[in-house]
C-alpha positions as CSV (number, residue, x, y, z in Angstrom):
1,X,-23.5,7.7,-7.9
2,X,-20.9,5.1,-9.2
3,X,-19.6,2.3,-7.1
4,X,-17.0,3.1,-5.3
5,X,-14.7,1.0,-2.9
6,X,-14.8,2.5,0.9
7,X,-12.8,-0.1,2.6
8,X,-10.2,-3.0,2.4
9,X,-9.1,-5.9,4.3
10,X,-7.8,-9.0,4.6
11,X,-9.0,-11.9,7.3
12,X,-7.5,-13.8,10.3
13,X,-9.2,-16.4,12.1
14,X,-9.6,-16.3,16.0
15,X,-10.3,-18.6,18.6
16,X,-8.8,-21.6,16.9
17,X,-10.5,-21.5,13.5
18,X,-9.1,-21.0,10.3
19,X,-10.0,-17.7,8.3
20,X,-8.5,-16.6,5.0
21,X,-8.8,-14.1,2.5
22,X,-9.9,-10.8,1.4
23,X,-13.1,-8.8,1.5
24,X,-14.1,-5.0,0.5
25,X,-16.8,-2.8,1.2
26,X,-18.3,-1.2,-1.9
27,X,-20.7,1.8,-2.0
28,X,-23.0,1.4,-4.3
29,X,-26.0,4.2,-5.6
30,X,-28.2,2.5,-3.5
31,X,-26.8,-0.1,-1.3
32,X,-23.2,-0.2,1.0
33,X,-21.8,-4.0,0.2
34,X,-19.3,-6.4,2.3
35,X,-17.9,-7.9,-1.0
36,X,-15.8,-11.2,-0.2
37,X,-12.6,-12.3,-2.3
38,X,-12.7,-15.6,-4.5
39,X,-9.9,-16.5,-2.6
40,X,-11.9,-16.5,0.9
41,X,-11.6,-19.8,2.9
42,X,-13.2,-20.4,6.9
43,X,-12.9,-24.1,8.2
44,X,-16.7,-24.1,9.5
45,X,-18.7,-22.6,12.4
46,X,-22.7,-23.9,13.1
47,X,-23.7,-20.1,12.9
48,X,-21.8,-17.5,11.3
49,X,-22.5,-13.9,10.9
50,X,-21.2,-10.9,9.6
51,X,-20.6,-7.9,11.9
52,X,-18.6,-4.9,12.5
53,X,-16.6,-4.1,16.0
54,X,-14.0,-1.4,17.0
55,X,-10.4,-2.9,17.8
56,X,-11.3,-6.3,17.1
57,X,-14.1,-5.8,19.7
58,X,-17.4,-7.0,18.3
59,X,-20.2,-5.2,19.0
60,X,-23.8,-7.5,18.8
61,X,-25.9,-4.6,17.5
62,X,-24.3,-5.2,14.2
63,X,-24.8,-8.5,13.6
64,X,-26.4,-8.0,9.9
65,X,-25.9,-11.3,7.6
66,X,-25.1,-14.8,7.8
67,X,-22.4,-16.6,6.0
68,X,-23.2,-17.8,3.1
69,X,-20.5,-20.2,1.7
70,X,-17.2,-21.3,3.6
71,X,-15.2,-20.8,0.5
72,X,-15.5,-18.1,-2.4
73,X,-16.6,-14.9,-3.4
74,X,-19.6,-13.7,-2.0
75,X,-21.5,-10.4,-0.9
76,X,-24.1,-9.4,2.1
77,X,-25.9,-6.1,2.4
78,X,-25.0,-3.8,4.9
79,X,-27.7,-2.2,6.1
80,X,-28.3,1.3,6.1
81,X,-28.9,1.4,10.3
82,X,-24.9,0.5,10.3
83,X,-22.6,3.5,10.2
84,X,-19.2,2.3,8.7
85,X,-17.2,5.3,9.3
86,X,-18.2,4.3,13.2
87,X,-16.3,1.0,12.9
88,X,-12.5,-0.5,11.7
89,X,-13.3,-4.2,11.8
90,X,-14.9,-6.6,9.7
91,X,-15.6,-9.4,12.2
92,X,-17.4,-13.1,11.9
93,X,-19.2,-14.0,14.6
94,X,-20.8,-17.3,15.8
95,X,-24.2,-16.4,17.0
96,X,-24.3,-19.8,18.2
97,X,-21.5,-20.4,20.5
98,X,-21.6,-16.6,21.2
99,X,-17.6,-16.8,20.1
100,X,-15.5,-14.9,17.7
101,X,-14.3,-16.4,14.6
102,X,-12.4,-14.2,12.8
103,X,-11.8,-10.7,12.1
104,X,-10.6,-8.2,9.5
105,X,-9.0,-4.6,9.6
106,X,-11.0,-2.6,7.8
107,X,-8.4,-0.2,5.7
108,X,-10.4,3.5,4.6
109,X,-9.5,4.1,0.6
């Protein structure tokens, strides 16, 4: 199977921090992707991690990768245990402070 793009977005920050950019989520022949724009920016958590939620709501059994970089493109796995079609929200999550960071509508292509 050829890549193919399942999902678009664009990120806001919540509770006070400063999230900005664009993301996708690719399907690949072997692997689903959360790919991250060059243009992504976050002013800084101690523990960030990528999940998924349902109207902005997170929902901890998703928790699947930790951010990498606070600025540029970059990609994380999504695990095959994670059904997109079950979620609409990209969401960064500090695992830390148990707060939410910022969050992303996920739009179906």
């Amino acid at each position: 199977m050829d890549e193919e793009i399942i999902g678009r977005g664009s990120f806001v920050g919540a509770s006070g921090h400063t999230m900005t950019g664009g993301f996708m989520i690719r399907q690949g022949s072997k692997e689903v992707l959360l790919e991250i724009s060059s243009n992504f920016l976050f002013d800084g958590a101690p523990a960030p991690w990528w999940a998924f939620g349902r109207k902005g709501h997170f929902d901890r059994d998703t928790l699947f990768a930790k951010l990498e970089h606070e600025t540029g493109a970059q990609s994380a796995i999504i695990p095959a245990t994670i059904q997109i079609a079950d979620f609409d929200t990209v969401i960064l999550w500090c695992r830390a402070a148990d707060v939410l960071l910022g969050t992303g509508a996920v739009e179906r292509v």
